[in-house]
Backbone atoms as SQL, in Angstrom:
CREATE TABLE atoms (id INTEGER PRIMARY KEY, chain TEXT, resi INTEGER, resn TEXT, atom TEXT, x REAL, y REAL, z REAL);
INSERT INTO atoms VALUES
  (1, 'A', 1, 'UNK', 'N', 26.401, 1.276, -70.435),
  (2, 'A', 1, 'UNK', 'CA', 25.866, 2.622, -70.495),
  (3, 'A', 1, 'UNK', 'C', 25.831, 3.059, -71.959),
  (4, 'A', 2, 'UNK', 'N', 24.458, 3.220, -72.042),
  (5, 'A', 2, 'UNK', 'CA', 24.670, 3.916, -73.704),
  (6, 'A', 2, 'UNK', 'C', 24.525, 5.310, -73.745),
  (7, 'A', 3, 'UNK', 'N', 25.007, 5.972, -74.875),
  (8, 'A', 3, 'UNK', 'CA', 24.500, 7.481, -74.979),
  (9, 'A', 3, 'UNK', 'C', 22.924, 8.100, -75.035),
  (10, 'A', 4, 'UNK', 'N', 22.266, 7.228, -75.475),
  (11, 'A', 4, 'UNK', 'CA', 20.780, 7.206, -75.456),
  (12, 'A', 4, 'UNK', 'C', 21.012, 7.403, -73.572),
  (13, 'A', 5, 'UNK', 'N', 20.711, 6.702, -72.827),
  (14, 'A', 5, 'UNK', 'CA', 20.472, 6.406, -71.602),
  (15, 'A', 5, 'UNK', 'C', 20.681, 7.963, -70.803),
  (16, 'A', 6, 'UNK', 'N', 21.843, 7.818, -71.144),
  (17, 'A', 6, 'UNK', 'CA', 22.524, 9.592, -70.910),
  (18, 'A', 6, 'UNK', 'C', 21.492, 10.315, -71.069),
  (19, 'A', 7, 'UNK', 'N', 21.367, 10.696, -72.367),
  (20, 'A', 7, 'UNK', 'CA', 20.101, 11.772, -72.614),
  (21, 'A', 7, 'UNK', 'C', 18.807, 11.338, -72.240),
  (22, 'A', 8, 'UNK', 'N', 18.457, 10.488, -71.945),
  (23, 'A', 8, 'UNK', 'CA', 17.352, 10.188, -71.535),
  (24, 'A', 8, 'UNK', 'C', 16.773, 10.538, -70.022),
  (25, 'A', 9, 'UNK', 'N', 17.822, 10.008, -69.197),
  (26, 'A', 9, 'UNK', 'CA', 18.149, 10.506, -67.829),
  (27, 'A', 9, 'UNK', 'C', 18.075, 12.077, -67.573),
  (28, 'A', 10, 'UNK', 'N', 18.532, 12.781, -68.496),
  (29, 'A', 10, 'UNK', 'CA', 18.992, 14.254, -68.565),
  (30, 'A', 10, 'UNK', 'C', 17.109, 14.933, -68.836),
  (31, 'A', 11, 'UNK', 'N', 16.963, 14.054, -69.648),
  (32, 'A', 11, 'UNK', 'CA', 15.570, 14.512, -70.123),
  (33, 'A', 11, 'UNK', 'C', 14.273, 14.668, -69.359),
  (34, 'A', 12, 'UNK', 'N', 14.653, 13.295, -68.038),
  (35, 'A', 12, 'UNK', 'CA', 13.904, 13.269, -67.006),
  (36, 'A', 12, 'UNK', 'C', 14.107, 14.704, -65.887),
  (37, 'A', 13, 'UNK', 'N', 15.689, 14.647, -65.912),
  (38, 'A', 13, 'UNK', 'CA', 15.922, 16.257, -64.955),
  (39, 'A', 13, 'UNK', 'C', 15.128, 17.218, -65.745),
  (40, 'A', 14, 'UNK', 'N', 15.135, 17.150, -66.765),
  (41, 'A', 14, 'UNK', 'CA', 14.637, 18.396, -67.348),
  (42, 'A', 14, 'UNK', 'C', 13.012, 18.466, -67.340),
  (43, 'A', 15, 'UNK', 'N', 12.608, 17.498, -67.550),
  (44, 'A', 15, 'UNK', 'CA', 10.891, 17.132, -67.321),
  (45, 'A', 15, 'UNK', 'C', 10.522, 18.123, -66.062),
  (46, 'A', 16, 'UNK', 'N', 11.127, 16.926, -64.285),
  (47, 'A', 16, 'UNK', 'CA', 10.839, 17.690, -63.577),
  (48, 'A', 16, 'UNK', 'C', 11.450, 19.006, -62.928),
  (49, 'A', 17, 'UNK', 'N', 12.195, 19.285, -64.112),
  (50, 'A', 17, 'UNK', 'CA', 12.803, 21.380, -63.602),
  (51, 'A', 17, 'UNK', 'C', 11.602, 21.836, -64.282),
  (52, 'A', 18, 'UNK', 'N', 10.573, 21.630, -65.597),
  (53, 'A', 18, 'UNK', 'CA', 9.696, 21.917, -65.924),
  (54, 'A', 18, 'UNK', 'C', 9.041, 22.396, -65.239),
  (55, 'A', 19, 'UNK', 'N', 7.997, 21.155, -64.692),
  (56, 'A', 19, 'UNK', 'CA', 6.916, 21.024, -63.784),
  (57, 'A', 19, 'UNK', 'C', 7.076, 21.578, -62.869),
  (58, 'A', 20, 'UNK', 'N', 8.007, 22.111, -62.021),
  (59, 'A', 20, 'UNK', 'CA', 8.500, 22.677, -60.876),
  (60, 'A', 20, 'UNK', 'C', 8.543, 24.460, -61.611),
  (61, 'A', 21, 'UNK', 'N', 8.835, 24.790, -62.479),
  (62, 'A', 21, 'UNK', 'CA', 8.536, 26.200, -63.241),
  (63, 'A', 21, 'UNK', 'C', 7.935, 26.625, -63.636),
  (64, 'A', 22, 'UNK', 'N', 7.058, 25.412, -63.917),
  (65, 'A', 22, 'UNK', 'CA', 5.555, 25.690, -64.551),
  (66, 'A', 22, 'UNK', 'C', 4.748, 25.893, -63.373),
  (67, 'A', 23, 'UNK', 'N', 4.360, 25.290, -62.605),
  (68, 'A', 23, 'UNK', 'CA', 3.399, 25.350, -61.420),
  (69, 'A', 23, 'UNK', 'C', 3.983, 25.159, -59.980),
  (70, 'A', 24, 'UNK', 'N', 4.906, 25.855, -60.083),
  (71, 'A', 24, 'UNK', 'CA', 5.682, 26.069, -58.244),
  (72, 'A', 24, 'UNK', 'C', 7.005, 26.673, -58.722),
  (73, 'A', 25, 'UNK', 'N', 6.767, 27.781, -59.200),
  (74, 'A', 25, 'UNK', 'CA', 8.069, 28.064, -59.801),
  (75, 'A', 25, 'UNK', 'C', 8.536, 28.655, -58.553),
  (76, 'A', 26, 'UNK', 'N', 8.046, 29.780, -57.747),
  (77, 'A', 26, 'UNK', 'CA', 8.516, 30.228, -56.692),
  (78, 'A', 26, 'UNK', 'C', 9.187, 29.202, -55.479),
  (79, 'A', 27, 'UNK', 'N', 8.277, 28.552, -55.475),
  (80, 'A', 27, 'UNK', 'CA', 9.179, 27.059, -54.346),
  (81, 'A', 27, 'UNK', 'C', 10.543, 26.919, -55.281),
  (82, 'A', 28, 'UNK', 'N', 10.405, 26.309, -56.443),
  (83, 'A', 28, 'UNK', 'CA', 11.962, 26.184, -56.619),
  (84, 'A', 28, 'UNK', 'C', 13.134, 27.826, -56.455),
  (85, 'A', 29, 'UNK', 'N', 12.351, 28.760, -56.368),
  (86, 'A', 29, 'UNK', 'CA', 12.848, 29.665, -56.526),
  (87, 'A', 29, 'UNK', 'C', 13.583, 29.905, -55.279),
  (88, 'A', 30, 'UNK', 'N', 12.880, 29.668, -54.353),
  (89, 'A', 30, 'UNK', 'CA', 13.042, 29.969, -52.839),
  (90, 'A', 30, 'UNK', 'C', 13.982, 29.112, -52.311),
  (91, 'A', 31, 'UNK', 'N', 14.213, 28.044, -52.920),
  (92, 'A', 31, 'UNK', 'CA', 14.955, 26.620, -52.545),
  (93, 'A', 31, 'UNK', 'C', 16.088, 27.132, -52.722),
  (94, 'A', 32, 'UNK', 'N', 16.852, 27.838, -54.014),
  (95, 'A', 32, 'UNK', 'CA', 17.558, 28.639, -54.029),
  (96, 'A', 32, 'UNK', 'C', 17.829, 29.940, -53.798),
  (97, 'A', 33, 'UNK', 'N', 17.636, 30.042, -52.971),
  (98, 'A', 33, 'UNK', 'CA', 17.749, 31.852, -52.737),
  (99, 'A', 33, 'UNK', 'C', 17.465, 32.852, -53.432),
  (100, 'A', 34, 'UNK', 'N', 16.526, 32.581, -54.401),
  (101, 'A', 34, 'UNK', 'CA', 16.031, 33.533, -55.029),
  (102, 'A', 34, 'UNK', 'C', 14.742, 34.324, -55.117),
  (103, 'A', 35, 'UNK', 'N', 14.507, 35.392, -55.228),
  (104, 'A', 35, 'UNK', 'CA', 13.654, 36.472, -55.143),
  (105, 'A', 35, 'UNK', 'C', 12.321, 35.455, -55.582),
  (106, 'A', 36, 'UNK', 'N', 10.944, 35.914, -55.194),
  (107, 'A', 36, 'UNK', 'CA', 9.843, 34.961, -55.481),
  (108, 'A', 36, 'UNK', 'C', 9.479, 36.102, -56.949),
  (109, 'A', 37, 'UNK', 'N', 8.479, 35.646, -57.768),
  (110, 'A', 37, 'UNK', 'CA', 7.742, 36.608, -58.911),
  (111, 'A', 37, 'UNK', 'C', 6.385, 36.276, -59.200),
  (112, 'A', 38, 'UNK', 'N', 5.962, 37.010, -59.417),
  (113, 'A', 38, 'UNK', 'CA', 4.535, 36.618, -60.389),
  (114, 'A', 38, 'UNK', 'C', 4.568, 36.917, -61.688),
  (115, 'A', 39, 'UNK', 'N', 5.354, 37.511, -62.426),
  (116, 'A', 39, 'UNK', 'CA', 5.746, 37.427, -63.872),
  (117, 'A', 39, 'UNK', 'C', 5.502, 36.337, -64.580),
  (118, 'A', 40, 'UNK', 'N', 5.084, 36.341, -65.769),
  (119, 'A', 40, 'UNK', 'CA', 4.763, 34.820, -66.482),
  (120, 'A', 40, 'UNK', 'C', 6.279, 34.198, -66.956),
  (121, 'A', 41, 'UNK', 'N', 7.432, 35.292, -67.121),
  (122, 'A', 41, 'UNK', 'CA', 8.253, 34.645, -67.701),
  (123, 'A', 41, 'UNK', 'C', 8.830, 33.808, -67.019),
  (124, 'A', 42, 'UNK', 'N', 8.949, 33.148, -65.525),
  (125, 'A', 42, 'UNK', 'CA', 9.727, 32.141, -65.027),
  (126, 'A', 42, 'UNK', 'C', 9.012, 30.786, -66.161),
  (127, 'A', 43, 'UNK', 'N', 7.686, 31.225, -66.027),
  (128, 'A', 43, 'UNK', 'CA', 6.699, 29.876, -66.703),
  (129, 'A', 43, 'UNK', 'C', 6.794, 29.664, -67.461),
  (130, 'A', 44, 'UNK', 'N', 7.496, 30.765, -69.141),
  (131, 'A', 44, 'UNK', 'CA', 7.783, 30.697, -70.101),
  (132, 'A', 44, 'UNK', 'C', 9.271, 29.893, -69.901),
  (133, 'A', 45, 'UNK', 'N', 10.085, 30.170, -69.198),
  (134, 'A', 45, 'UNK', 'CA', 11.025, 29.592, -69.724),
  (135, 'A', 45, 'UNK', 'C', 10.610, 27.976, -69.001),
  (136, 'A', 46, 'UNK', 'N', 10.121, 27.683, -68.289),
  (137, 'A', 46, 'UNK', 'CA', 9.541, 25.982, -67.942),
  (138, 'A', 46, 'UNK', 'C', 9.087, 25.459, -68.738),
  (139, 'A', 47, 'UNK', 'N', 8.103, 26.287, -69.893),
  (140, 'A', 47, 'UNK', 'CA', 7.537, 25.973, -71.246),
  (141, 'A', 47, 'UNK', 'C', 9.267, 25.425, -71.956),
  (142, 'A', 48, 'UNK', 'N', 9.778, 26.441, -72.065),
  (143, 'A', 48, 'UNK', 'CA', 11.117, 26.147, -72.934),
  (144, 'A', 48, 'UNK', 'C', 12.082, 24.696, -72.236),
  (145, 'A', 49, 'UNK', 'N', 12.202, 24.502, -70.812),
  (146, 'A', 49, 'UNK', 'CA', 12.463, 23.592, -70.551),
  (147, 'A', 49, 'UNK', 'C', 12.121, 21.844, -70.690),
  (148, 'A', 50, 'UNK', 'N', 10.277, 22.177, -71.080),
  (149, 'A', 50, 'UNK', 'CA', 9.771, 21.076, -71.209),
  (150, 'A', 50, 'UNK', 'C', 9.829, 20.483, -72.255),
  (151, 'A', 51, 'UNK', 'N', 10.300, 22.054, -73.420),
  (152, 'A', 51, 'UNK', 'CA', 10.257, 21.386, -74.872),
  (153, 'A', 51, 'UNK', 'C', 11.731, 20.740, -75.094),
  (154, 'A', 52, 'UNK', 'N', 12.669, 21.230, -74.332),
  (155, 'A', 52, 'UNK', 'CA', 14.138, 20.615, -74.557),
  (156, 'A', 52, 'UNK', 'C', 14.026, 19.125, -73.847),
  (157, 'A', 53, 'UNK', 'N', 13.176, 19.410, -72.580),
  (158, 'A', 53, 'UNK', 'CA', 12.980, 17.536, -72.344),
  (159, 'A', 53, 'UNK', 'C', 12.459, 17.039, -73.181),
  (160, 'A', 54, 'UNK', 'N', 11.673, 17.055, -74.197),
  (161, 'A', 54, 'UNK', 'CA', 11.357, 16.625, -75.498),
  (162, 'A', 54, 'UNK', 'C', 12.047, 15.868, -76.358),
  (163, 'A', 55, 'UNK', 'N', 13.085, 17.347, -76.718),
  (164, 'A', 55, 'UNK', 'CA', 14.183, 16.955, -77.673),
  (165, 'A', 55, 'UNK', 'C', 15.079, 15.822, -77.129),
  (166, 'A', 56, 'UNK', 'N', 15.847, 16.218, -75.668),
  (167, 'A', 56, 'UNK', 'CA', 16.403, 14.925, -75.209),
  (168, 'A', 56, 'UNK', 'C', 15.657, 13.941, -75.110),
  (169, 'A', 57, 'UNK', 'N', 14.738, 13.955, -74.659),
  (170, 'A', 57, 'UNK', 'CA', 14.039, 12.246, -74.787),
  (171, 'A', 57, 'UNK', 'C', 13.909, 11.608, -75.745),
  (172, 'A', 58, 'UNK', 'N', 13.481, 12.531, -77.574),
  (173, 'A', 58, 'UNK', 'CA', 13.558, 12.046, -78.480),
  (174, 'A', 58, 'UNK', 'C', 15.354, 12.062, -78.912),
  (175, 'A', 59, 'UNK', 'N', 15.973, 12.237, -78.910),
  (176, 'A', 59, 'UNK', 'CA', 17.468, 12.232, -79.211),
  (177, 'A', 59, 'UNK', 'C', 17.740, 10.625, -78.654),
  (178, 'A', 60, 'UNK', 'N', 17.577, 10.339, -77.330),
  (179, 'A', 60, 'UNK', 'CA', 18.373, 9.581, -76.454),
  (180, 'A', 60, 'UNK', 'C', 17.684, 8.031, -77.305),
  (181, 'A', 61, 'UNK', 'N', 16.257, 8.170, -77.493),
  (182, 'A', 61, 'UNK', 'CA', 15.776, 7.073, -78.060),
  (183, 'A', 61, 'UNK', 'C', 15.962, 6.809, -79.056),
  (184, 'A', 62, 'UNK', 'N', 16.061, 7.876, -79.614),
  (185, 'A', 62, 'UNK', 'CA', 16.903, 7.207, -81.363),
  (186, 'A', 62, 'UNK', 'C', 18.440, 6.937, -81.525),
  (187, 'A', 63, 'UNK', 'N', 19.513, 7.362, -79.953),
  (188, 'A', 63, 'UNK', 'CA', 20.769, 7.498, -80.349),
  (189, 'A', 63, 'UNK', 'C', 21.055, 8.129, -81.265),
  (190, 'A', 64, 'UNK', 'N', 20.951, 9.528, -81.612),
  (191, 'A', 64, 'UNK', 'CA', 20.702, 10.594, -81.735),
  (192, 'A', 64, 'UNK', 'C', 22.247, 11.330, -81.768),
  (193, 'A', 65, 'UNK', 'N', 23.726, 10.863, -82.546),
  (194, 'A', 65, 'UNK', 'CA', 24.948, 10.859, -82.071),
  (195, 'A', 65, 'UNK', 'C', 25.251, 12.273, -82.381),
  (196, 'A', 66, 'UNK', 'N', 24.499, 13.235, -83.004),
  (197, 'A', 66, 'UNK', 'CA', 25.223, 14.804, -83.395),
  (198, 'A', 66, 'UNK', 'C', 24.461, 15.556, -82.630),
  (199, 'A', 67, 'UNK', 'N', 23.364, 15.285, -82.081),
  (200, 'A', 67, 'UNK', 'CA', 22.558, 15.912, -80.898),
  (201, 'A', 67, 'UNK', 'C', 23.278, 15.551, -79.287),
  (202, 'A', 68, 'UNK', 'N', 23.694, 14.646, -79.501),
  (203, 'A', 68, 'UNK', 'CA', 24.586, 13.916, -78.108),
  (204, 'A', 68, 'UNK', 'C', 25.868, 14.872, -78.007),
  (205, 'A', 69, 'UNK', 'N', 26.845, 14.785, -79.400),
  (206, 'A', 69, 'UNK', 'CA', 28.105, 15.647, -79.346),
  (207, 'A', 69, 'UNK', 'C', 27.700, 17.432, -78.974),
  (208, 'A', 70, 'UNK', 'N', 26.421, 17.551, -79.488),
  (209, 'A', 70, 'UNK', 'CA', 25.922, 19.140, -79.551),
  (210, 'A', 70, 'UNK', 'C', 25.880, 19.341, -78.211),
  (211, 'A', 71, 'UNK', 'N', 25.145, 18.626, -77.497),
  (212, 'A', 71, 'UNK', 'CA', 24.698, 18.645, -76.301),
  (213, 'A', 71, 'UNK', 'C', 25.762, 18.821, -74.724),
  (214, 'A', 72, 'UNK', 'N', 26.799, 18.051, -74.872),
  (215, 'A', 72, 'UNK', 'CA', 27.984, 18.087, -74.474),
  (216, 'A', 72, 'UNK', 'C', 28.835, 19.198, -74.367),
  (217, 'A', 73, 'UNK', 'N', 28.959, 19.863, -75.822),
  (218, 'A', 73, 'UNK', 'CA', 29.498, 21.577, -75.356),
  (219, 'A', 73, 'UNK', 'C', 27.992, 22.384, -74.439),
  (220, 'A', 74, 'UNK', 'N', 26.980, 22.478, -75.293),
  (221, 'A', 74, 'UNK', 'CA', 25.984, 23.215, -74.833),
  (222, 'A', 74, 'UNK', 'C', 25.870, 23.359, -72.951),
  (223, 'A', 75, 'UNK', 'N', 25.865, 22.074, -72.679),
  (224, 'A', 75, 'UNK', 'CA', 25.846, 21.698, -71.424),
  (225, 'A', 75, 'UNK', 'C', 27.039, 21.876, -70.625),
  (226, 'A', 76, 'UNK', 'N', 27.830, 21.773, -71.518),
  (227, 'A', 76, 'UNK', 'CA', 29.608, 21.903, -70.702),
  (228, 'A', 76, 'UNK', 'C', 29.876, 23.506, -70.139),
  (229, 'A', 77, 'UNK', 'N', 28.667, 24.603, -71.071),
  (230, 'A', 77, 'UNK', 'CA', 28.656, 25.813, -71.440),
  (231, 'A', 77, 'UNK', 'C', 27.931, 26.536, -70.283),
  (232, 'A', 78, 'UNK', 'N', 26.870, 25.797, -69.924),
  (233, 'A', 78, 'UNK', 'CA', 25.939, 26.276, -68.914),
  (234, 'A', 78, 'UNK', 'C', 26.851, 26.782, -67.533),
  (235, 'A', 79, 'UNK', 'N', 27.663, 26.037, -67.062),
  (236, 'A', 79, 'UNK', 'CA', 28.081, 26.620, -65.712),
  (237, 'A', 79, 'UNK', 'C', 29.327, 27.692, -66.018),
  (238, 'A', 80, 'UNK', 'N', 29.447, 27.725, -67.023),
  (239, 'A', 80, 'UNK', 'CA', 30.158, 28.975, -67.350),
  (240, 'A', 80, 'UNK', 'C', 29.800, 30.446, -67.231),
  (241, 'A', 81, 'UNK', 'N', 28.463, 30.120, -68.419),
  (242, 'A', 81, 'UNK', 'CA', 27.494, 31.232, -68.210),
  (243, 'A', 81, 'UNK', 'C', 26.914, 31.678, -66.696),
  (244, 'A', 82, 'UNK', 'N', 26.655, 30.754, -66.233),
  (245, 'A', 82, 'UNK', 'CA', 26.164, 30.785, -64.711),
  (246, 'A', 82, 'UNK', 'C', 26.870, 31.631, -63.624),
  (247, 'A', 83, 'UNK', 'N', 28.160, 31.101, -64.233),
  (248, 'A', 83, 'UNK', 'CA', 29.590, 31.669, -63.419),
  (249, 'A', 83, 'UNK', 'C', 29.116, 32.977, -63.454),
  (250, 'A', 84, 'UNK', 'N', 29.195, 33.443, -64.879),
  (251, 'A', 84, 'UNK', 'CA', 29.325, 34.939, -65.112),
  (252, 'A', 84, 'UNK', 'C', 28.544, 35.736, -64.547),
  (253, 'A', 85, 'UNK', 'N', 26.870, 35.005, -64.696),
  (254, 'A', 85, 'UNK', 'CA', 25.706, 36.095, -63.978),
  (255, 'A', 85, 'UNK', 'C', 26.269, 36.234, -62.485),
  (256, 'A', 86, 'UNK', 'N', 26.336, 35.167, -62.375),
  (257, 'A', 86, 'UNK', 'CA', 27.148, 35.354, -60.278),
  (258, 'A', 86, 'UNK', 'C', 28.052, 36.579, -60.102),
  (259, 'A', 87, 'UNK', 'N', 28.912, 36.431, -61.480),
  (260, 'A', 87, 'UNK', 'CA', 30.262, 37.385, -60.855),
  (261, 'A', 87, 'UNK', 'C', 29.300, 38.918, -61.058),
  (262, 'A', 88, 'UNK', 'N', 29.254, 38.908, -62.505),
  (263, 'A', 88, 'UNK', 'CA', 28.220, 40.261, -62.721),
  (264, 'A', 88, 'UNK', 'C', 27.122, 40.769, -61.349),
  (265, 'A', 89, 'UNK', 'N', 26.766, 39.974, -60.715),
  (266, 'A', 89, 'UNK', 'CA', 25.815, 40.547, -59.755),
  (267, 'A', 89, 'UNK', 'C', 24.891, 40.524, -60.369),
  (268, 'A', 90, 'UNK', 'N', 24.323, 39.419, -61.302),
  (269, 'A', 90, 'UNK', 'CA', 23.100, 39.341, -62.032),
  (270, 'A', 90, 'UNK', 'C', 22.038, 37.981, -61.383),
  (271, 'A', 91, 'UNK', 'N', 22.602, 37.370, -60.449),
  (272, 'A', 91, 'UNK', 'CA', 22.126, 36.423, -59.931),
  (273, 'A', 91, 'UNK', 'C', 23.559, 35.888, -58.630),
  (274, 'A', 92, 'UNK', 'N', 22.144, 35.327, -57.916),
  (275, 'A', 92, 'UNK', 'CA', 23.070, 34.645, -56.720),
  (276, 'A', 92, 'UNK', 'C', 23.923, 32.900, -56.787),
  (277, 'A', 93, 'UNK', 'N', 24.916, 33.007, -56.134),
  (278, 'A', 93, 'UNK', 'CA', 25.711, 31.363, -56.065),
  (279, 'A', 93, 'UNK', 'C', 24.684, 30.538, -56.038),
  (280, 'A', 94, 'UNK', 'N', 23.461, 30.207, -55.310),
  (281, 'A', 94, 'UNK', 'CA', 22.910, 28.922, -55.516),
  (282, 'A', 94, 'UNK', 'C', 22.407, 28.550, -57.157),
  (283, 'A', 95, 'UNK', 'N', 22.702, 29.559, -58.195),
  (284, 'A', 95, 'UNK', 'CA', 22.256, 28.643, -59.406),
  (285, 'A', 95, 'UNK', 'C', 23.291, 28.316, -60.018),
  (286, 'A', 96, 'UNK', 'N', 24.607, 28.360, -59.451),
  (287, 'A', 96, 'UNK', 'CA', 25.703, 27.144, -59.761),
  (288, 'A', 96, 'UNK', 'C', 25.277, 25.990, -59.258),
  (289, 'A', 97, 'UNK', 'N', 24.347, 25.787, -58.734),
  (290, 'A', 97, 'UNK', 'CA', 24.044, 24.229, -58.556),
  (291, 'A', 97, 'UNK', 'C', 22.938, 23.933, -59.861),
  (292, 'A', 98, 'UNK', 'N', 22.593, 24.771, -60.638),
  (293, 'A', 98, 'UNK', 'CA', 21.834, 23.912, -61.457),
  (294, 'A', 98, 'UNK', 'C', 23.011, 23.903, -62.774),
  (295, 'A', 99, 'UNK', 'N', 24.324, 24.593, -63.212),
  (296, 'A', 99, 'UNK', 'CA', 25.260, 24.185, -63.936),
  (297, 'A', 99, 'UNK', 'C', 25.902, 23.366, -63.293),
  (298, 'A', 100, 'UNK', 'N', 25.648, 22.935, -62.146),
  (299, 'A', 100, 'UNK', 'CA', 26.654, 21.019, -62.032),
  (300, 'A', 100, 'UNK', 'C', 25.745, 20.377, -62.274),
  (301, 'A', 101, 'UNK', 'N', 24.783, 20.414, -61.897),
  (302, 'A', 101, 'UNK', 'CA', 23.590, 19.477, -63.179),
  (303, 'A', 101, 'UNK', 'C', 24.009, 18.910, -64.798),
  (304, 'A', 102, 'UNK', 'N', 24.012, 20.685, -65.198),
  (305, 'A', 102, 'UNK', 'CA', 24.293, 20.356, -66.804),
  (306, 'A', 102, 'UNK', 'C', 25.514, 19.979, -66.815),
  (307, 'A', 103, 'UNK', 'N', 26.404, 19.997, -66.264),
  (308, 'A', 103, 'UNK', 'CA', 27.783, 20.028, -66.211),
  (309, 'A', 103, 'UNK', 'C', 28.182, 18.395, -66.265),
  (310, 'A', 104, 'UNK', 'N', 27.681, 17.948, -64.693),
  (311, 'A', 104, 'UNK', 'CA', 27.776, 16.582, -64.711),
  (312, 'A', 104, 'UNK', 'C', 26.914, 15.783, -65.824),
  (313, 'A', 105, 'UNK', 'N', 25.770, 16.091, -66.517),
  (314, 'A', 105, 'UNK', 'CA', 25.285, 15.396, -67.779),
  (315, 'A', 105, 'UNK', 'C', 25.834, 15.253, -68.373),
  (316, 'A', 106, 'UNK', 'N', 26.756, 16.810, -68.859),
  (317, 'A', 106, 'UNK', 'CA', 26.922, 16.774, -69.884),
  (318, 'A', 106, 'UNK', 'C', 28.498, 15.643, -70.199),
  (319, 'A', 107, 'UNK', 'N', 29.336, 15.469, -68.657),
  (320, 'A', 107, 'UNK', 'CA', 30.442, 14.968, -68.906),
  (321, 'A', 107, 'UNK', 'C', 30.078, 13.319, -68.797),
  (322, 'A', 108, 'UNK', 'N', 28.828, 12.608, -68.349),
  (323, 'A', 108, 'UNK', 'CA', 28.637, 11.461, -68.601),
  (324, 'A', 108, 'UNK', 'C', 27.775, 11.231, -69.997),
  (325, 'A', 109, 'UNK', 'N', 27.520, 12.079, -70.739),
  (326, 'A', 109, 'UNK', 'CA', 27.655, 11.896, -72.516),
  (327, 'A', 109, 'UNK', 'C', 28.697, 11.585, -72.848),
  (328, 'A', 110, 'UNK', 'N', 29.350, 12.811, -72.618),
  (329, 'A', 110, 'UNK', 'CA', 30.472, 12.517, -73.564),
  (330, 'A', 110, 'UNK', 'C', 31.586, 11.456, -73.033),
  (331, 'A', 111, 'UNK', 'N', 31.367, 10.819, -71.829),
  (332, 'A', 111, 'UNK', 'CA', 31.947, 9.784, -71.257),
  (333, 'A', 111, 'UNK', 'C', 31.337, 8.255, -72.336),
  (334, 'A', 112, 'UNK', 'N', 29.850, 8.207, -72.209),
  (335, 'A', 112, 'UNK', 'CA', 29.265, 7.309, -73.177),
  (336, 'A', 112, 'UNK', 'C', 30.022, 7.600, -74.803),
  (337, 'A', 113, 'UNK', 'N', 29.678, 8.928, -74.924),
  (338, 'A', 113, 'UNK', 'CA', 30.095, 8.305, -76.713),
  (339, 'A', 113, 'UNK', 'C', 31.782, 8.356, -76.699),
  (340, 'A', 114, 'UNK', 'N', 32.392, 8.563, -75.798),
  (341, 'A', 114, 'UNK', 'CA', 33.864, 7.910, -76.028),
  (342, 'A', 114, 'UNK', 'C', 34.007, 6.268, -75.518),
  (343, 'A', 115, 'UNK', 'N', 32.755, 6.142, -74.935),
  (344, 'A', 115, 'UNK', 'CA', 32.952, 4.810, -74.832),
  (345, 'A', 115, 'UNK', 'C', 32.874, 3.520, -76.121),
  (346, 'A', 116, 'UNK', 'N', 31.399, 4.160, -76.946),
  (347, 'A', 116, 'UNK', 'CA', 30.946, 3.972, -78.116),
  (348, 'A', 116, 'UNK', 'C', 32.126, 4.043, -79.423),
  (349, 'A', 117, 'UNK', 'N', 32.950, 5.095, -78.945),
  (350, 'A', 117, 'UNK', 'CA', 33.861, 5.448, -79.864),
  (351, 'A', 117, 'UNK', 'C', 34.796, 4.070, -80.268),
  (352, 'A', 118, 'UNK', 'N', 34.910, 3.893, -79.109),
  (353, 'A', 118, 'UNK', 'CA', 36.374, 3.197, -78.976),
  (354, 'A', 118, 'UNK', 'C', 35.725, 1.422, -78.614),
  (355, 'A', 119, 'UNK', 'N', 34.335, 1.187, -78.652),
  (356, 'A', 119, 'UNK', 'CA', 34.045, -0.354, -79.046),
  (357, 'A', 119, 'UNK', 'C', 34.179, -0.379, -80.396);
């Protein structure tokens, strides 16, 4: 398992959370219990998702080792934040399932580059 592979994989989740925000954002919306919209901003942030599948895809292929360590808190960070909108009453429990997403990525990175570490 390399750290590339990691992010690369991650990059693919992120591709299709894109495509799914970009043009069916409400289906994913609904999948989780959430309110449907016609607002452009769900689509804007799918725009923003597609460009971070970007970055991970280019990161993972170059082994990319300070974007990998970055990535690891960032991601470790997400179900935290997530936590909070839940408790706040700013959003419902089903989008703790998309911070075990980042969550679990983010702990098989940093599983790879301690592996890397220590060959």
């Amino acid at each position: 398992m390399t750290v590339g592979r990691t992010l690369r994989v991650f990059a693919v989740y992120l591709a299709g959370l894109a495509v799914a925000l970009l043009f069916a954002p409400n289906v994913l919306l609904s999948l989780f219990g959430m309110p449907e919209t016609t607002e452009v901003w769900i689509r804007v942030v799918g725009m923003l998702v597609a460009v971070l599948a970007l970055y991970y895809w280019t990161a993972g292929r170059t082994e990319f080792l300070p974007f990998a360590r970055a990535s690891v808190l960032a991601r470790g960070a997400v179900p935290l934040f997530f936590l909070a909108f839940v408790i706040e009453g700013w959003a419902t429990w089903p989008l703790l399932l998309f911070g075990i997403a980042d969550a679990a990525g983010a702990a098989w990175t940093w599983m790879a580059l301690r592996g890397d570490a220590s060959s």
